[in-house]
N, C-alpha and C positions, 0 to 999 in steps of 0.2 A: 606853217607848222614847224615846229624846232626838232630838229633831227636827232632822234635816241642817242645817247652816250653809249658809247661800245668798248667796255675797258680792257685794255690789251691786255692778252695774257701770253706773252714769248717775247719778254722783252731781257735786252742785254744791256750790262753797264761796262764801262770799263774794267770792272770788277772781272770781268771774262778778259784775261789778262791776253794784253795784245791782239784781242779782237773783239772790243767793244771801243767807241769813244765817248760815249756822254758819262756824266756825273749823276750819283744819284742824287742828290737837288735838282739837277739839268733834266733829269727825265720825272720829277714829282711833281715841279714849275710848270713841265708840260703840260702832265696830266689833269692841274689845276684850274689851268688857263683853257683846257676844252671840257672842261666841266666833266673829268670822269668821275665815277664815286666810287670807283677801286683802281688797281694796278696791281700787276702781277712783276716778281723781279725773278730772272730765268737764268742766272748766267751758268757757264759750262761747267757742268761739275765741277762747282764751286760755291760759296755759301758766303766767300770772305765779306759784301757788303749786306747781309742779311740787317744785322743788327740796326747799318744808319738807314740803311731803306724803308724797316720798321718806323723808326723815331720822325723821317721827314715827314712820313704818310701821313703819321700819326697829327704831324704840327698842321699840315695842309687840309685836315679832314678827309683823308683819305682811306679805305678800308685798304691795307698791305695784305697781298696774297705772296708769302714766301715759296719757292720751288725753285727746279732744278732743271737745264738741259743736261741727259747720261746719255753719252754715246754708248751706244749698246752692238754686241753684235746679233748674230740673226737665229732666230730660231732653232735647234736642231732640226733636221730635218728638210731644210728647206735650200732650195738649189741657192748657189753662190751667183753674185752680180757678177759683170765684169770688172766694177770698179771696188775696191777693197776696202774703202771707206767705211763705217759703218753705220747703222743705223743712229737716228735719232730721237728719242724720248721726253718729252715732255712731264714733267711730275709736279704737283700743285700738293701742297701739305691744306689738308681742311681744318685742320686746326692743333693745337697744343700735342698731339699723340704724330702727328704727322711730320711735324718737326725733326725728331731724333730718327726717325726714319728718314730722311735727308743726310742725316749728320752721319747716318750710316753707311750709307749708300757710298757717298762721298769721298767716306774714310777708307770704303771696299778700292778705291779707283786710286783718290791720292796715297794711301797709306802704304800701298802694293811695291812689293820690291821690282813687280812687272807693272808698274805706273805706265813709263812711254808704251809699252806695248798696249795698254789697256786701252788708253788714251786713239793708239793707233787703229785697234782693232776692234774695241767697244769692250763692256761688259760681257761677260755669257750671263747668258737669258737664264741659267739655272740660279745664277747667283740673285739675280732681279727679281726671283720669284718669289722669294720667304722677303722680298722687303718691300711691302707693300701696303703696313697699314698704316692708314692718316692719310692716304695721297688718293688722288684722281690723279688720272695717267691721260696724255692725250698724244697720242702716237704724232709722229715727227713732223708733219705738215711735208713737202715735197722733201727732204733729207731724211727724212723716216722710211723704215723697209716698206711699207703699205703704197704709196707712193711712188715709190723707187722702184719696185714693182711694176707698175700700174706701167710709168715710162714705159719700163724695157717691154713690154707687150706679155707679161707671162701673167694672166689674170688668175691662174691657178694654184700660182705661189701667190698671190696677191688674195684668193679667198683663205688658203690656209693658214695666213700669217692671221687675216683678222679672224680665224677661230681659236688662235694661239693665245692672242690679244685679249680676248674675250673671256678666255679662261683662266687667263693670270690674274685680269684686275674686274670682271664682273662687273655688275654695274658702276662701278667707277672708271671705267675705260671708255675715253670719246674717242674721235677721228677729226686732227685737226685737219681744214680744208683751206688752202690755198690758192691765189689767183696772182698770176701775175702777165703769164702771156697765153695767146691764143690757144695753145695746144694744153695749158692748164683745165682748159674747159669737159674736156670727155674727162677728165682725168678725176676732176671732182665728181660729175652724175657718177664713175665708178664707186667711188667712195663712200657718196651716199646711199648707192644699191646696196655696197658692203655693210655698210653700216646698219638699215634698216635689216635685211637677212641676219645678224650678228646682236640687233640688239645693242649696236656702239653708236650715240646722237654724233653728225657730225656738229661740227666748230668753226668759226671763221675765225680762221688765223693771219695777222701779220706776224713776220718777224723780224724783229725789231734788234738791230744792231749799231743804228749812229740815229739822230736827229731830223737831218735834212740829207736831200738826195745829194750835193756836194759832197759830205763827208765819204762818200761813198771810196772815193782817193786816198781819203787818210785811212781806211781799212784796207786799203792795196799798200798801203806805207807800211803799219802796223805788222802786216803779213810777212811783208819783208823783212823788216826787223828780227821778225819771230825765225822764218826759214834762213835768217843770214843770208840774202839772198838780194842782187836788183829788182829793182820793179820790173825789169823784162821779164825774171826767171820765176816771179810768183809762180805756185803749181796752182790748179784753176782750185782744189781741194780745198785748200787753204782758206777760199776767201769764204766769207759764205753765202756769195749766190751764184760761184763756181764761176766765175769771170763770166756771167752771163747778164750786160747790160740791162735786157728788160727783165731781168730780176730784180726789185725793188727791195731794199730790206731795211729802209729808215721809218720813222714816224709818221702814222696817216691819221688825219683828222675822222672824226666821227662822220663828218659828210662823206669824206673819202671812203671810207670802211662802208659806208650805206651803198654808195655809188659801186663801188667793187663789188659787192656780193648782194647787188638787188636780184638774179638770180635766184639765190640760196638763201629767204629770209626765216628758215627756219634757222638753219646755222649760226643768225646773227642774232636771234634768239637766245641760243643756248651758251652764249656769251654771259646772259644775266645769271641761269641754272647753274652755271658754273662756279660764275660769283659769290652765289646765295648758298651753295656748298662749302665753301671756302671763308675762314674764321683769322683774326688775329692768332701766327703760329708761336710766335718767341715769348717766354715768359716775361713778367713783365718788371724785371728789375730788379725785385729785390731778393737780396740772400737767401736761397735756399741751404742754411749747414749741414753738414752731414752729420748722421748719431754720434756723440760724443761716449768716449769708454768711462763714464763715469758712475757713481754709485746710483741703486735705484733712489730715483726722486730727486735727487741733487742735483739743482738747477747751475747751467753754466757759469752765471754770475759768483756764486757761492765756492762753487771751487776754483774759479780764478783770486776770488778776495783772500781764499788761503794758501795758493800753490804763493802771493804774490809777499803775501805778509810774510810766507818762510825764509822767500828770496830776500826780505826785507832786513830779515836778522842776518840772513849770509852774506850782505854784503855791506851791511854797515855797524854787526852785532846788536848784542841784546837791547842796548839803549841808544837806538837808533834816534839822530838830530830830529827834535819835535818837524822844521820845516820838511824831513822828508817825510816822517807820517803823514804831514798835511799834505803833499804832493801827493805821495800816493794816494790818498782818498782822495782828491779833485782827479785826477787821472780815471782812478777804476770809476765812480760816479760818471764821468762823460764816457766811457767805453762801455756803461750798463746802460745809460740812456741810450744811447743810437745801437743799443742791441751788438755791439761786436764783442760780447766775451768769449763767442763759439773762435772767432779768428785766432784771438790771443793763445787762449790754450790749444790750439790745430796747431801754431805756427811753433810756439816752446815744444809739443812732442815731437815734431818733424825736426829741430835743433837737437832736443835730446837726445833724440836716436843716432843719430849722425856722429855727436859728438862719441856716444857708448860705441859705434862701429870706429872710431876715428878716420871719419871720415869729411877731408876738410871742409869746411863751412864759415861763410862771413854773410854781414849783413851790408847793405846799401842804402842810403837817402836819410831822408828825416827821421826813420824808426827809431834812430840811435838818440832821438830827443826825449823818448819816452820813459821814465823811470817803473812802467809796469815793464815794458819789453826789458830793461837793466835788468830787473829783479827775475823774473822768472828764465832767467838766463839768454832770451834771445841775442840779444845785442852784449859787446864787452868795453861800453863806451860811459862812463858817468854822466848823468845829464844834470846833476847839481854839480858836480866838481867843474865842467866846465859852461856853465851857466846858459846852457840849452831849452829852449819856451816850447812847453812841448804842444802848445798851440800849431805852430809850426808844422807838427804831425798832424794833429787831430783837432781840428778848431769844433769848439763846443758848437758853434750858430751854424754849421754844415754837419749834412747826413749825408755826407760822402763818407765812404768807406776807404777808410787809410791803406796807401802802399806798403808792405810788409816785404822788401825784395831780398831772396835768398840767395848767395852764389856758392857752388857743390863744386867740389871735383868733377871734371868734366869727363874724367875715366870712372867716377864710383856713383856716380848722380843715378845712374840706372837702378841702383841697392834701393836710395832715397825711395824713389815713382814705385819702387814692390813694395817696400812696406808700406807708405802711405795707400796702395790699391789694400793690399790687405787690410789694415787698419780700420778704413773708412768704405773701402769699396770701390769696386772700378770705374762706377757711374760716376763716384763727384769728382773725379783726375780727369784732366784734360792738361794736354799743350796743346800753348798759344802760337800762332805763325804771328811774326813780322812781314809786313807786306810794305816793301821796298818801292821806291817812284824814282824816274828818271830825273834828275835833274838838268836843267838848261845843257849843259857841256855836253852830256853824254843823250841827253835827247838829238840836240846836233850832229852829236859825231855818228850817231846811229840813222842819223836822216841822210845824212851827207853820204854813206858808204851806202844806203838804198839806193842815191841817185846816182853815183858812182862817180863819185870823187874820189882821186884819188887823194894817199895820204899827206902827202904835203901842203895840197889843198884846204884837206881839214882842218891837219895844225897851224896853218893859218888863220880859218875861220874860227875855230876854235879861243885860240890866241886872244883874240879884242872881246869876247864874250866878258860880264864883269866875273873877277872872281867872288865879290864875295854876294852874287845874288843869293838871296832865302825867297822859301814859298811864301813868309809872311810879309803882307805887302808893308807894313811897318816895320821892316829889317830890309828893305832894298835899297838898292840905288834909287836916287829922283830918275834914272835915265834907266828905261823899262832895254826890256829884251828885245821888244817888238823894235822900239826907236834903233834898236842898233845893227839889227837886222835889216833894216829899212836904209840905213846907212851905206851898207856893206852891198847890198845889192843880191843879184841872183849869181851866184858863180858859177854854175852852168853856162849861163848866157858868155863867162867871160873869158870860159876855159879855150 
């Protein structure tokens, strides 16, 4: 008999910045290869690999359950641990509505001018409370106050918390359940007492933070890095299975998850219920524009064909060279086919204003090949006079949508982001994060100061690394990292 798919739902990427290590390929590949037919992506309050996590599932057949770990702190009301850490939350988005609730959430933790503190202390639960729709909630598995609780022996804060639980998220609120060493075991039949009294199903949970139980090292590295700190000085907090060997927190097979929680197969049950709740959350690609201030009924196309014609007389007068007419209509024609006239006129207002505050403003990349962006003032580069193919920008046989990159004053840019909020709305603004990666040198030098090399040592090891390795493996050296590492040896062993 082939043993049920149990699709994890607490799993981490490295996307949980220095405390994950697999890739989201590395963990979809997984999921493939034991035949789940969903996965859940969890990392710590944070969201940054939402989007490729989406697209791999998506390529693998796989159903993407987007959500979130939120450190949260503890109830009012309810007695403090000894340890100050805080609580753990599990949040699953059910679908399209669930999402920005994420995004919210998120933004409550990173956006805070008391970030590390948040980070160190959790949420307050009052802030957790108004943001809760679109999501299933599955309280922390052992890092959760329910849990955590249950440990310290105070079953009393432990039934309070899940009436707390209960009344925040209602029927969307489980109990995830845990196993991993002996004394886990009273600790779940608690859970499920609480749960049945409370009305919360519980859940079999792994949590899921490397691949394989080796890696388990490279999150004691990781840690390190993160606390600036030796691997002797890791704080047990840090890791996340509190430097507690039989705590397991890599990838378990569908047999293993059966074998684990034969026990509890109601819990491994409610694995599927969970799934069967839980919907594609990320929209799905294409441009949503914001309301244009234009007259009633005047379609975006239209008022770009004339804001572009006016530009057309202002910058080359009333008898403008027959070949730029014909440019410009092969331009606006390929910008009305793939639908980007809402861009064009978005991005001329957001220049116009700036330029009426004088407030400085340039353009970057291929836009400057376009003779609509010339004309309607965003760009101040001729792209007939210097014989620019504005294929280049915008190739007709792709429905990608063109780079348009604006660079502000970095003192007055704030002006820009209010009017554009006013203009259009708060909803369609967002800034974008750049999400930075170690490269070989500084991955080294930051491994070598873990294991406590000193610095001479480093700039040594350092030294013979290539300089001009790239991630793309058709820009390396023919002589990898690994070979040369392999060369040099263990310099521990040689110190």
């Amino acid at each position: 008999m082939q043993t049920p798919a149990y699709p994890h739902l607490h799993v981490h990427s490295h996307f949980t910045l220095l405390g994950g290590t697999a890739s989201v390929p590395a963990l979809v590949q997984q999921a493939a290869a034991d035949g789940l037919p969903a996965l859940a992506l969890t990392d710590t309050a944070a969201l940054y690999g939402a989007v490729a996590f989406s697209r791999a599932c998506q390529a693998a057949a796989i159903q993407p359950i987007s959500g979130m770990v939120l450190p949260v702190a503890a109830p009012a009301g309810l007695l403090p641990l000894e340890s100050a850490t805080p609580g753990l939350l599990l949040l699953l988005a059910t679908g399209p509505a669930g999402y920005p609730t994420l995004c919210r959430l998120t933004s409550l933790l990173q956006g805070s001018p008391q970030r590390d503190r948040l980070l160190a202390q959790g949420l307050p639960w009052a802030q957790l409370a108004g943001q809760t729709h679109g999501l299933l909630a599955l309280d922390g598995g052992r890092r959760g106050w329910l849990a955590r609780y249950l440990h310290a022996r105070q079953p009393a804060a432990a039934a309070q918390y899940a009436a707390h639980f209960r009344a925040t998220f209602g029927d969307n609120g489980y109990l995830s359940l845990e196993l991993h060493r002996p004394q886990d075991a009273a600790v779940a039949e608690a859970i499920v007492a609480l749960g049945q009294r409370h009305e919360l199903p519980a859940v079999a949970v792994q949590p899921i933070y490397c691949l394989t139980r080796p890696e388990t090292a490279t999150l004691r590295l990781l840690a390190a890095i993160d606390q600036n700190c030796p691997l002797s000085a890791v704080p047990p907090a840090a890791l996340p299975n509190d430097n507690d060997p039989a705590v397991d927190v890599h990838w378990l097979s569908p047999a293993e998850m059966a074998g684990r929680f034969a026990a509890h197969p109601d819990a491994l049950a409610q694995i599927a219920a969970v799934v069967a709740r839980c919907q594609p959350a990320l929209p799905d690609g294409r441009p949503i524009w914001p309301a244009l201030p234009l007259p009633a009924g005047e379609p975006p196309a239209t008022a770009l064909a004339a804001q572009a014609a006016q530009g057309l007389t202002t910058r080359y007068g009333p008898d403008a060279p027959a070949g730029a007419r014909a440019r410009l209509h092969h331009e606006l024609t390929t910008i009305t086919r793939h639908g980007f006239d809402p861009l064009f006129l978005v991005v001329a207002d957001i220049v116009r204003f700036a330029r009426q505050q004088d407030i400085p403003v340039n353009t970057r990349g291929s836009v400057a090949n376009s003779l609509v962006a010339y004309c309607l003032g965003i760009t101040s580069v001729d792209p007939l006079a210097h014989d620019l193919l504005f294929e280049r920008f915008l190739n007709p046989a792709r429905a990608n949508p063109p780079d348009i990159d604006l660079d502000f004053c970095s003192r007055r840019r704030d002006q820009v982001l209010a009017y554009v909020r006013r203009t259009y709305g708060a909803d369609r603004v967002a800034l974008v994060a750049t999400v930075s990666t170690l490269r070989p040198k500084s991955a080294v030098r930051e491994t070598a100061k873990a294991y406590g090399l000193d610095e001479a040592a480093i700039k040594s090891l350092t030294a013979r690394l290539p300089r001009d390795w790239h991630p793309d493996p058709r820009r390396r050296e023919r002589r990898s990292v690994d070979d040369l590492l392999a060369e040099i040896g263990d310099p521990r062993q040689r110190a």
